[in-house]
C-alpha positions as CSV (number, residue, x, y, z in Angstrom):
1,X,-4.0,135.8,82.5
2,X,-1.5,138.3,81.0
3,X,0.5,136.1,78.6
4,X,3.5,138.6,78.8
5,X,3.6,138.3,82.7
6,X,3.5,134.7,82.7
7,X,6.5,134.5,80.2
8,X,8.5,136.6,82.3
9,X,7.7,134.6,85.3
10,X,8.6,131.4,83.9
11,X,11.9,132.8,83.1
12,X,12.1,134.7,86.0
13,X,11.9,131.0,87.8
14,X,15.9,130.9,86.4
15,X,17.0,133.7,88.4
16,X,18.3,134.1,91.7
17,X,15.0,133.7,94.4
18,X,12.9,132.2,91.5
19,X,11.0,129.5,93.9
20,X,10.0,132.8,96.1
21,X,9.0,134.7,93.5
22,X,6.6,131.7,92.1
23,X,5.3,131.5,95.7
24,X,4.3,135.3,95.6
25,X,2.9,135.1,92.5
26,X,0.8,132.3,93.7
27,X,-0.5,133.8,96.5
28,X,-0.7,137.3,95.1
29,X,-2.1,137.5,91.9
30,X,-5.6,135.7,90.4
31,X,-5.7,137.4,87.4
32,X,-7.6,140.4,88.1
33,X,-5.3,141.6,90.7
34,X,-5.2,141.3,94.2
35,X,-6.9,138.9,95.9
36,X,-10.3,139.4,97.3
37,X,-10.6,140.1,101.4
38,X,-12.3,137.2,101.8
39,X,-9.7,134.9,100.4
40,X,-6.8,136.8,102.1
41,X,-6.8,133.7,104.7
42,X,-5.9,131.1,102.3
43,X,-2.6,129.0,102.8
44,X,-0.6,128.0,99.7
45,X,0.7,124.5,100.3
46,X,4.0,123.0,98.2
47,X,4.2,119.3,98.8
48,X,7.8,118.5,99.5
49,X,7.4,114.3,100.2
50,X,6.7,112.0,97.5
51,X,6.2,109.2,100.0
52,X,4.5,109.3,102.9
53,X,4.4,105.7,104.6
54,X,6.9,103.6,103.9
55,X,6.8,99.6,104.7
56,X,10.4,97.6,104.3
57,X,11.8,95.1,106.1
58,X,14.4,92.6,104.4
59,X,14.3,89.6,103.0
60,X,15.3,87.2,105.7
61,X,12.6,89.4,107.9
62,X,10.0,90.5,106.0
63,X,7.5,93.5,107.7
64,X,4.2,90.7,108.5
65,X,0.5,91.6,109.5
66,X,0.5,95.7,109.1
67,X,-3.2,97.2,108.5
68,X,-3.8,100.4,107.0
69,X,-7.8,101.4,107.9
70,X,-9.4,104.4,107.1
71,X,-6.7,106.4,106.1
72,X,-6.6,109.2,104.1
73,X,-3.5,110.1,101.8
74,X,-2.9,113.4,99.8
75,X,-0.4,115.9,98.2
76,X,2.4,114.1,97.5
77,X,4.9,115.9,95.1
78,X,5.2,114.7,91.6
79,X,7.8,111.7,90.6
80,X,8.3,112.2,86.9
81,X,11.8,113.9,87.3
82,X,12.7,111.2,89.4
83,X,14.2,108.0,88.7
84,X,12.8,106.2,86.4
85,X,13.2,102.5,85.0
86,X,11.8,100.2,81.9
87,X,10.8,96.8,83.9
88,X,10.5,94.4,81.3
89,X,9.9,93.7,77.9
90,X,6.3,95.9,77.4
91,X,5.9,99.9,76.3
92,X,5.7,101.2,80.0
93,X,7.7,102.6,82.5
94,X,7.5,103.8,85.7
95,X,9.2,104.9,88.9
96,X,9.3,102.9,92.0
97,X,7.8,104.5,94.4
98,X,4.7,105.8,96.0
99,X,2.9,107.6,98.4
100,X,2.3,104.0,100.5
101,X,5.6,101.8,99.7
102,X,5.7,98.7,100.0
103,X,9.3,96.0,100.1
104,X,10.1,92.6,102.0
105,X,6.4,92.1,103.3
106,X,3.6,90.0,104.1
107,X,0.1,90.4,104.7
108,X,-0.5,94.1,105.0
109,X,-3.5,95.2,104.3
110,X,-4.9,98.7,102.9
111,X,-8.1,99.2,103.7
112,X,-11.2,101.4,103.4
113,X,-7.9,104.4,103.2
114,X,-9.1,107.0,100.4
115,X,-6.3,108.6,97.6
116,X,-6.4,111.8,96.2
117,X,-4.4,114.8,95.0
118,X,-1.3,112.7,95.0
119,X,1.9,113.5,92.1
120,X,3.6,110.0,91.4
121,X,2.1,106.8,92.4
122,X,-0.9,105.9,95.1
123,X,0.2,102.1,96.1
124,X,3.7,100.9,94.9
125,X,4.6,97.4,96.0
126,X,8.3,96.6,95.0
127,X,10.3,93.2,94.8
128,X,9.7,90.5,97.6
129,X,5.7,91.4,98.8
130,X,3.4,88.1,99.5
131,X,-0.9,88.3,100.2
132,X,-0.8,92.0,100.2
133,X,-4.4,93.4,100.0
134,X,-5.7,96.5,98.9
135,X,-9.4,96.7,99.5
136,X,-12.5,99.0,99.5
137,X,-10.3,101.8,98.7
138,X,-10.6,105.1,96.9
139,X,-8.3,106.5,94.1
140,X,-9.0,109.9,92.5
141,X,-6.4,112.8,90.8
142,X,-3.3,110.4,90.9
143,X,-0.8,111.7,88.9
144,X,0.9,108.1,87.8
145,X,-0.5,104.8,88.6
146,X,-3.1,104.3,91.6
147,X,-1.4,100.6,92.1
148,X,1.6,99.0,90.9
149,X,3.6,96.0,91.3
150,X,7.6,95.8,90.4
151,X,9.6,92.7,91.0
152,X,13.8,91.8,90.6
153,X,14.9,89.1,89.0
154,X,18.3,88.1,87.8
155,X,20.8,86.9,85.6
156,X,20.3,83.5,84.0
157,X,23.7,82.2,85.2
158,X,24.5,84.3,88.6
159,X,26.7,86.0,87.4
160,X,28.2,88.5,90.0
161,X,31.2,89.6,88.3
162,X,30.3,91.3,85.5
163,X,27.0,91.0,85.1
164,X,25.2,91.8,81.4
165,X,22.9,94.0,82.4
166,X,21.7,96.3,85.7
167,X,20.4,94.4,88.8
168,X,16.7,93.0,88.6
169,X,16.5,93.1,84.7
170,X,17.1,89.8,83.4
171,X,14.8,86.6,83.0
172,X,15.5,84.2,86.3
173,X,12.9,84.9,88.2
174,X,13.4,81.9,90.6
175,X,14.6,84.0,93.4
176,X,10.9,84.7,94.3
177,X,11.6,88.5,94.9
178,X,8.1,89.9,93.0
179,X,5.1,90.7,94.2
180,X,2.8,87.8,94.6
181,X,-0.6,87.0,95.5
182,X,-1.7,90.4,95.9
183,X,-5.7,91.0,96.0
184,X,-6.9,94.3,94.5
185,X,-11.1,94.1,95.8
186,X,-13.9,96.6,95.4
187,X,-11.6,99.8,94.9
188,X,-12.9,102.7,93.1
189,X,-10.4,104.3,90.7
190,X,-10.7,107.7,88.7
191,X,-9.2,110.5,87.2
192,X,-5.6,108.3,87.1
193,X,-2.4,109.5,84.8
194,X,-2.4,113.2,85.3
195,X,1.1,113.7,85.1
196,X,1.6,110.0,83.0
197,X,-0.4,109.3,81.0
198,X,1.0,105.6,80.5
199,X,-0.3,104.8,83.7
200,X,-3.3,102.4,85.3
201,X,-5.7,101.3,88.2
202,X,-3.5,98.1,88.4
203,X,-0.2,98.0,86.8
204,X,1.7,94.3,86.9
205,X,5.5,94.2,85.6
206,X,7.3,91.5,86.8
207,X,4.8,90.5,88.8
208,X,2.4,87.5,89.3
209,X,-0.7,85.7,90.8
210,X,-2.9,88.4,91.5
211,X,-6.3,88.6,92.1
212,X,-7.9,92.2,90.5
213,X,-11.8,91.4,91.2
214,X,-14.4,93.8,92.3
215,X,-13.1,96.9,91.0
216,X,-14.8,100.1,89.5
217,X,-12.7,102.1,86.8
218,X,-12.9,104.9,84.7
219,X,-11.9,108.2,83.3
220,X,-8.5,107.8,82.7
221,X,-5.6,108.4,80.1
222,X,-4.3,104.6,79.1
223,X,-5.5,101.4,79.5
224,X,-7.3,100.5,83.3
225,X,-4.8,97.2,83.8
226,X,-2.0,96.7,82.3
227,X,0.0,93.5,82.3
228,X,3.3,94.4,81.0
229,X,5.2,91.4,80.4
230,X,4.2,87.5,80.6
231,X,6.4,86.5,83.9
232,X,5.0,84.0,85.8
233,X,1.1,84.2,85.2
234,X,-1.7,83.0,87.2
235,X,-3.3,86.4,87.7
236,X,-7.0,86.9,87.7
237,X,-9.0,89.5,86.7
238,X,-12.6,90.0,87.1
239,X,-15.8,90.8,87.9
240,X,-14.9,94.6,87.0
241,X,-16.6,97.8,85.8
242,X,-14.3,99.2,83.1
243,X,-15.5,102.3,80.9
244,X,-14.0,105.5,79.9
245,X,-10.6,104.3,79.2
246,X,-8.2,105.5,76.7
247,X,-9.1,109.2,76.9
248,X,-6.1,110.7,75.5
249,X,-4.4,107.4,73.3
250,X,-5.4,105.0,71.2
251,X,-4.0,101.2,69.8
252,X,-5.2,100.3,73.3
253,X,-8.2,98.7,75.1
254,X,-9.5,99.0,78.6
255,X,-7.0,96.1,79.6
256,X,-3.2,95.8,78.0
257,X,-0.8,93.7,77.8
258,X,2.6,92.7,76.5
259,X,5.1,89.7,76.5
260,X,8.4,90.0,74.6
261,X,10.8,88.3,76.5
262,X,10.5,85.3,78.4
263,X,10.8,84.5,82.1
264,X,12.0,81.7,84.1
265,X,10.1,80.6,87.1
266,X,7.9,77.9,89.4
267,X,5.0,79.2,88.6
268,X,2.9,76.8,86.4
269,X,-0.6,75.4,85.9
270,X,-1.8,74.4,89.1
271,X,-2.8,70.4,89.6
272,X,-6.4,69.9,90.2
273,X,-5.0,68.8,93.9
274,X,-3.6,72.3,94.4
275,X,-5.4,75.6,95.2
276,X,-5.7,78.1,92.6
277,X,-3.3,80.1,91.6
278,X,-4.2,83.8,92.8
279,X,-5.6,82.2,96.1
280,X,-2.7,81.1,98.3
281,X,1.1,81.1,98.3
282,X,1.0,77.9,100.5
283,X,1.5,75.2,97.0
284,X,3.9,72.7,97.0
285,X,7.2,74.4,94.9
286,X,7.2,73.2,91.0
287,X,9.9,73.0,88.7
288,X,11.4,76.0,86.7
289,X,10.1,77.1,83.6
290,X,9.6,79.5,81.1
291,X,6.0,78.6,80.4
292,X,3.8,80.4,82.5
293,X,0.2,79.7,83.9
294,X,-2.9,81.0,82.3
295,X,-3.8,84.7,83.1
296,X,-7.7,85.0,83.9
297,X,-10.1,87.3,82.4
298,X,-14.0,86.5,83.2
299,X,-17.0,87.9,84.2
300,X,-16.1,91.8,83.3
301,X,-18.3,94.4,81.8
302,X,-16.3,96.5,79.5
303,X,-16.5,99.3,77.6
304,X,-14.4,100.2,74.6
305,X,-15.2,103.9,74.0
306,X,-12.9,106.8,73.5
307,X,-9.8,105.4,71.8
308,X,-10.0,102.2,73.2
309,X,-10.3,99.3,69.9
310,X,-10.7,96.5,71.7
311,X,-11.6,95.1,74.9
312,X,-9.0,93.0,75.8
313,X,-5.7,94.4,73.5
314,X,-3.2,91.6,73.9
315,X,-0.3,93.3,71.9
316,X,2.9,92.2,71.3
317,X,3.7,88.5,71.6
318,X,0.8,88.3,75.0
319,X,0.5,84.7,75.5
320,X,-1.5,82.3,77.9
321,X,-4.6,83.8,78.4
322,X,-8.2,82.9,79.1
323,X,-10.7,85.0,78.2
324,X,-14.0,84.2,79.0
325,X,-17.7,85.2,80.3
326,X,-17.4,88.7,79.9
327,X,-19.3,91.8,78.2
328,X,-17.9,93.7,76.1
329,X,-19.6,97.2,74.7
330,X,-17.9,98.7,71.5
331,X,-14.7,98.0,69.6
332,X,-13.4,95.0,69.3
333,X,-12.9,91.6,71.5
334,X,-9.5,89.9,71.7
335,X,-6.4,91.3,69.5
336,X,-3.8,88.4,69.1
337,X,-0.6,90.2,68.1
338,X,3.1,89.9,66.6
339,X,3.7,86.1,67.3
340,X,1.4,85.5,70.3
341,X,0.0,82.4,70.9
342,X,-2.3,80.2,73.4
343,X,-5.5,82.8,74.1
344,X,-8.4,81.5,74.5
345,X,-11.2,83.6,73.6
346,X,-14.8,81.8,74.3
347,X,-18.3,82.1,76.1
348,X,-18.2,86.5,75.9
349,X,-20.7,89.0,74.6
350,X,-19.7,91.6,72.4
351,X,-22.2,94.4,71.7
352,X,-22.2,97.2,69.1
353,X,-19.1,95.6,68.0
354,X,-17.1,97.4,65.5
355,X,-13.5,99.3,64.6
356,X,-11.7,96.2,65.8
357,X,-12.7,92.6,65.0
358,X,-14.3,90.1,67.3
359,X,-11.8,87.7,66.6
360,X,-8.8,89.9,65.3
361,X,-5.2,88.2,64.8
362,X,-2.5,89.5,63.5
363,X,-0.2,87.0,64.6
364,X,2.0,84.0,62.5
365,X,1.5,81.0,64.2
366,X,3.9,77.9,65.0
367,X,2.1,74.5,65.1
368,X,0.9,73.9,67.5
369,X,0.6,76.9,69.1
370,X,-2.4,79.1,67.7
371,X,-4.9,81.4,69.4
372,X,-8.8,80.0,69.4
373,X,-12.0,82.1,68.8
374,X,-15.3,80.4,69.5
375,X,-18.7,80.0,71.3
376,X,-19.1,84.0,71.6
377,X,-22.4,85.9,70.8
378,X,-21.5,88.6,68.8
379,X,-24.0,91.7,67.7
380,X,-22.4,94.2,65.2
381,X,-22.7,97.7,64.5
382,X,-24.6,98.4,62.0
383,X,-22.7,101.1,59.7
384,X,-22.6,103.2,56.3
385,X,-22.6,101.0,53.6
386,X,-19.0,100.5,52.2
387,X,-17.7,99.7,49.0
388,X,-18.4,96.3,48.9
389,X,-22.0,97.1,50.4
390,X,-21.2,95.8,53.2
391,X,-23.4,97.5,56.1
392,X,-21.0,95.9,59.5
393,X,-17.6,96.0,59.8
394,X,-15.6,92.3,59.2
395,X,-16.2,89.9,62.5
396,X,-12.5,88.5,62.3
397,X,-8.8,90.0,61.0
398,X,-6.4,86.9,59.9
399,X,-3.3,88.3,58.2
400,X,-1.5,85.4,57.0
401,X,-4.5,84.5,54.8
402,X,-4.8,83.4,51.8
403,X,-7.9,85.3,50.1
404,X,-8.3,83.0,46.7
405,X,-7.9,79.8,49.1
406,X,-8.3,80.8,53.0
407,X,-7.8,76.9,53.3
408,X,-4.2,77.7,52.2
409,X,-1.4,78.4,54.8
410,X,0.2,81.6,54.2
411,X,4.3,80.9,55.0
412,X,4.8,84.7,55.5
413,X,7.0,85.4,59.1
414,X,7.2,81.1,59.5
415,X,3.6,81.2,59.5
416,X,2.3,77.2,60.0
417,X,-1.2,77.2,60.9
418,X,-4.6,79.3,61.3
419,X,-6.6,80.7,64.5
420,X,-8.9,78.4,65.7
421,X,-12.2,80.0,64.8
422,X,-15.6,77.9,65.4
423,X,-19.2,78.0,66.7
424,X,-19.8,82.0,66.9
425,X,-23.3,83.6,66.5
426,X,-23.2,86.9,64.7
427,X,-26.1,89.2,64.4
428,X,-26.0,92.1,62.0
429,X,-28.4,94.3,60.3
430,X,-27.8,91.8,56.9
431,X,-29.2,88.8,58.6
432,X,-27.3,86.3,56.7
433,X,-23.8,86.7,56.0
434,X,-20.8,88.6,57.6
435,X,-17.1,88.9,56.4
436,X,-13.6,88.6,57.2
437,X,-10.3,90.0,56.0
438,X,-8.0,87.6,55.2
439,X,-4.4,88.8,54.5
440,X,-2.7,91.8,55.2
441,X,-2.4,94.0,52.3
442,X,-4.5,95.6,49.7
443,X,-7.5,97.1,49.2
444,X,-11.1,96.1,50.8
445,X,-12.0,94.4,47.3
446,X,-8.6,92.0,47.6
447,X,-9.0,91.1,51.7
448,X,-12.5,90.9,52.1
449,X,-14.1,87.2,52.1
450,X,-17.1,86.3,52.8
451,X,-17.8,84.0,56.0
452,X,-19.0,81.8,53.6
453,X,-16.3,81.0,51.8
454,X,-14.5,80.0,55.0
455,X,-17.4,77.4,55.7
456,X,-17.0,75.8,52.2
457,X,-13.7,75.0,53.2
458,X,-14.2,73.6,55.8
459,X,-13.6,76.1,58.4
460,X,-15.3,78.4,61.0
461,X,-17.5,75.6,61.7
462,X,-20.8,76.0,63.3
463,X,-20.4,79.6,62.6
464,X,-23.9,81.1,62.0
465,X,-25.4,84.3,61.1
466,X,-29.0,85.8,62.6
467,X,-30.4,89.3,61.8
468,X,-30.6,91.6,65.0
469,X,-32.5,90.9,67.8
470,X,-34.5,93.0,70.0
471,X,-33.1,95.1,72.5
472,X,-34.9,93.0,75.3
473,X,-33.4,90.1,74.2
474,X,-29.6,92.1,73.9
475,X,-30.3,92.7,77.4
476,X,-30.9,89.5,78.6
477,X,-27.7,88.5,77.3
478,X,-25.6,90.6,78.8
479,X,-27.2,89.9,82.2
480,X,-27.0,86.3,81.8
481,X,-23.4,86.5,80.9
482,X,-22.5,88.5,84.4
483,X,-24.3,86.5,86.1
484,X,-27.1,88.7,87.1
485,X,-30.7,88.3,88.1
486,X,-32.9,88.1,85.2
């Protein structure tokens, strides 16, 4: 294309008639001149809507029982001049809307509907929406999120008057106007974030007690589910395909979340009497709290290639999670950050692990609550040698450390306590020992300690070390963990 021409027509755009003359262009000129006979039938299309089905009732009547089948959805105009909002306390934000809107309902279902081509979001459900489903779907070229969930909440005290901050942004969420027990099942998602790229397959703010199982993701910008803030809990996510996240960022993973602020609400650990949590809205109500219930993350096979460092990044202050059963390719496994607490990371495979740290924490911890590492089967990467000789990067990150004494609580931030780190099987190309930086300064030489040292101490117990096992065996594992046929 001649760069002079295309200068003058984006300032031409300015000018009196500028939309026409973009048209023309458009239609006019394909950079060899005019356009071939054969292509003289073609139809330039500008879409003008950025939703195109639209579902609200109100809260006293919410829109019940609406199916969506087979549908197919396309060419929306792009959102990211809109209106936009930050939702809670994590990186993201986002505008609420999309191409199939959602507000006030119950029960609707999208399914077997195919999403392409599409400038904001595919899926946007917003405040009050129970047992919405989205299954068996396709999601291609979206330019924000393919699915997203928004919820209101309000101020602590009621306040009508003069209220502290805009509508829907405070921490009482006991007016029940989120989205809840929405099921995301055996969708397809790819080629996400085109226009932003802070955008996912599933994106949860101020949301809760979903069910994300099934699902096929990859090739995208940002992480494939994001969980941007820690309101409520109980959501469950698993049994996915995640690979080719990160593409264009990095200080991610293939699933993100945050939680800076906390939330008041009933939703709590279920009783062994009640259903689970992601399974039904009809539990008995429970009292307020700003605890939430455990988030879920089992069964998954995920990749951590591109910029992606770890396979589950729970950033800033993420807490409550269970993390278990899953396969993880590359990177790292769990990151426990900035002054998050109660993760449990157990029972996973990690394979070709390396950049980030099986069991990586970078949190100070308040007795009692601490993050816990254990029971994982972990093979590393086998790498250059570095200046320690060491041929595999470090197996676990604790920054308040003490290297000379790791038995030592480090009072840095408030610190109190350590991770719980026990009974994980490392195999490496060393075959007998594997390290761990302890503390968060200085060079390799000052941080690195020997896994060793740890046991003498008393900790990281039942920790052992194997060399690397055939790739049969690697295999096996891996299938064993998903739950697949030998």
């Amino acid at each position: 294309m001649d760069c002079n021409r295309y200068e003058k027509l984006t300032w031409d755009l300015f000018a009196p008639r500028g939309y026409a003359r973009l048209v023309e262009f458009l239609r006019y000129y394909n950079g060899t001149g005019s356009p071939a006979e054969s292509h003289s039938g073609i139809r330039w299309v500008m879409p003008r809507l950025a939703t195109l089905i639209s579902i609200n009732g109100t809260t006293a009547a919410p829109v019940a029982n609406v199916t969506l089948h087979g549908i197919g959805f396309r060419d929306t105009t792009h959102t990211y001049m809109d209106a936009w909002g930050v939702p809670s306390g994590g990186d993201w934000a986002l505008h609420r809307g999309g191409a199939v809107f959602l507000e006030n309902t119950e029960k609707v279902q999208i399914e077997s509907c195919g999403f392409r081509d599409l400038g904001g979001n595919a899926v946007f459900l917003s405040g009050y929406t129970r047992n919405v489903t989205v299954s068996n779907s396709t999601f291609a070229f979206i330019g924000e999120n393919a699915m997203a969930a928004w919820g209101f909440t309000d101020d602590l005290n009621n306040r009508t008057d003069e209220p502290t901050l805009p509508r829907g942004v405070e921490i009482n969420g006991s007016s029940g106007l989120q989205p809840r027990y929405t099921t995301i099942v055996n969708n397809i998602v790819s080629d996400i974030g085109l226009n932003e790229r802070q955008s996912s397959a599933w994106g949860e703010f101020k949301a809760c007690l979903s069910l994300f199982e099934g699902n096929i993701v990859y090739n995208i910008p940002r992480a494939a589910v994001n969980i941007n803030d820690g309101f409520g809990g109980g959501t469950k996510i698993s049994k996915n395909l995640l690979f080719n996240t990160c593409r264009e960022s990095g200080d991610h993973g293939p699933f993100n979340s945050w939680d800076r602020q906390p939330y008041l609400t009933d939703v709590a650990e279920p009783t062994t009497e009640e259903a689970q949590p992601h399974t039904t809205s009809n539990v008995s109500p429970r009292p307020l709290s700003l605890v939430p219930a455990y988030n879920d993350i089992s069964g998954n096979f995920i990749f951590s290639n591109y910029g992606a460092g770890f396979g589950v990044d729970n950033d800033d202050t993420s807490s409550y999670y269970k993390i278990s059963g899953n396969l993880f390719i590359g990177g790292g496994g769990v990151k426990c950050d900035y002054a998050g607490h109660d993760k449990y990371f157990f029972d996973n495979v990690l394979i070709d692990q390396q950049g980030g740290a099986a069991c990586h924490h970078t949190c100070a911890y308040k007795k009692p609550y601490t993050d816990h590492c254990y029971n994982n089967t972990i093979v590393q990467a086998t790498r250059t040698p570095g200046d320690l000789g060491q041929t595999s990067d470090v197996f676990a990150i604790i920054w308040f450390c003490n290297a000379d004494n790791p038995a030592r609580i480090m009072p840095d931030y408030d610190n109190s306590m350590l991770p719980v780190i026990h009974s994980n099987r490392i195999y490496n190309s060393n075959g007998t020992s594997a390290n761990v930086t302890c503390g968060y300064s200085g060079p390799d030489s000052a941080t690195t300690v020997s896994l060793s040292v740890f046991l003498e101490h008393g900790l990281f117990n039942g920790t052992t070390v194997h060399s690397l096992p055939e790739d049969s065996t690697v295999v096996a594992w891996g299938r064993a963990v998903l739950g697949m046929h030998p």
